[in-house]
C-alpha positions in Angstrom: -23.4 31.4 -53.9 -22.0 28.0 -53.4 -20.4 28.7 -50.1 -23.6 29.8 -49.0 -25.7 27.5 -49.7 -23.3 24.5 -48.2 -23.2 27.0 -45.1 -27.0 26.8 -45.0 -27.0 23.7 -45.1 -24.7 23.5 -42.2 -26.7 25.7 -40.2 -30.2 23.6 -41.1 -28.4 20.5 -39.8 -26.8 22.1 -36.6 -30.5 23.4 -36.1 -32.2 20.2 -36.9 -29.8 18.4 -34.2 -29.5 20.9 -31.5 -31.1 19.5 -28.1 -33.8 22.4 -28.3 -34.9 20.8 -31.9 -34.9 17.5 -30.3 -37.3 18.1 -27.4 -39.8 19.7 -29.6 -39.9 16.8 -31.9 -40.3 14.6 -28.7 -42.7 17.2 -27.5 -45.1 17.6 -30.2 -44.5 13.2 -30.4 -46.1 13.0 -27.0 -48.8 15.9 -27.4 -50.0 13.6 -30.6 -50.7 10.3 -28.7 -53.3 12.2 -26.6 -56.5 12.7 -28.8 -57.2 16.2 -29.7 -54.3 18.2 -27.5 -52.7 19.6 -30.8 -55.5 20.9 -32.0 -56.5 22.6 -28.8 -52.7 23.5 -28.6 -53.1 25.0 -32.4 -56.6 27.3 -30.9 -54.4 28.3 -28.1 -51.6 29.6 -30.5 -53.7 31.1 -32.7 -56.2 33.0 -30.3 -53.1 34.3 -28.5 -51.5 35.0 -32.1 -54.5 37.3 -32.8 -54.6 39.0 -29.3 -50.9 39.9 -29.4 -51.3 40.8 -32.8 -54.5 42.8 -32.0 -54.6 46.7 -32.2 -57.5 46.5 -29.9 -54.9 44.9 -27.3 -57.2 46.1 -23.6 -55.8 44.3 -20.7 -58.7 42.9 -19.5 -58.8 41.1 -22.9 -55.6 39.4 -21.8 -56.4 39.0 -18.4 -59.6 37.0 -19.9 -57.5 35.6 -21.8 -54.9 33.7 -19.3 -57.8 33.0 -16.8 -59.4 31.3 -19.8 -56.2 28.8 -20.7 -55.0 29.3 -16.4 -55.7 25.4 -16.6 -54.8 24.4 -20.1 -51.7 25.7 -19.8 -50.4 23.9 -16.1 -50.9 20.8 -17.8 -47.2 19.5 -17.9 -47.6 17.8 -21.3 -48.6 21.7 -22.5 -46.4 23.7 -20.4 -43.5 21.1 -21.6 -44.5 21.8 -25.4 -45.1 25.3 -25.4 -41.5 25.6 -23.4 -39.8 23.3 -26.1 -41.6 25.3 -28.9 -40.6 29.0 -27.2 -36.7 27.6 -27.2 -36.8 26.9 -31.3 -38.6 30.3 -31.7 -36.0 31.9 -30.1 -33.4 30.2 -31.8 -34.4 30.9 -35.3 -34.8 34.2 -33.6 -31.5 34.6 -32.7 -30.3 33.8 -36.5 -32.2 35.7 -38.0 -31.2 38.7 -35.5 -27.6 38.4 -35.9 -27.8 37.4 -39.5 -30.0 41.0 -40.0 -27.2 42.6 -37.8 -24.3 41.3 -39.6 -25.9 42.5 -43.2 -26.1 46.1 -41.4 -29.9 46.2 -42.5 -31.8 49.1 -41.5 
């Protein structure tokens, strides 16, 4: 378990470090200095959390939906984020898949 764990550890580090990891952090640094963006930010997520995760998903919902944040979301300071945040999703993502893979889980 040793190896492991120092191999974790590794992969925390290399994750912490990597340049998608740093332009979150500087991301969700400038989203903070302007007064309540990360909490509309948050609402955004969440709303389009529960819509994707919805089993009444109707497409007009969406439609409503991106009409709703058309504006939010060309903002550069949100567009910048969300892209920043997307990247680290799909990096943890992409260990987890090939971890899952490697282990031959089905």
């Amino acid at each position: 378990m040793r190896d492991v764990d120092i191999a974790l550890e590794q992969l925390v580090q290399a994750v912490v470090n990597s340049k998608e990891c740093k332009r979150y952090r500087e991301e969700l640094r400038l989203v903070k200095l302007r007064p309540g963006l990360k909490e509309e930010l948050d609402e955004f997520r969440m709303r389009n959390f529960r819509l994707q995760n919805s089993e009444d998903v109707a497409f007009d919902k969406i439609e409503e939906f991106e009409k709703e944040y058309e504006e939010f979301r060309a903002d550069p300071l949100v567009s910048d984020f969300l892209a920043s945040e997307l990247a680290v999703c799909r990096m943890v993502q992409n260990i987890s898949d090939k971890l899952t893979e490697a282990l031959e889980f089905e």
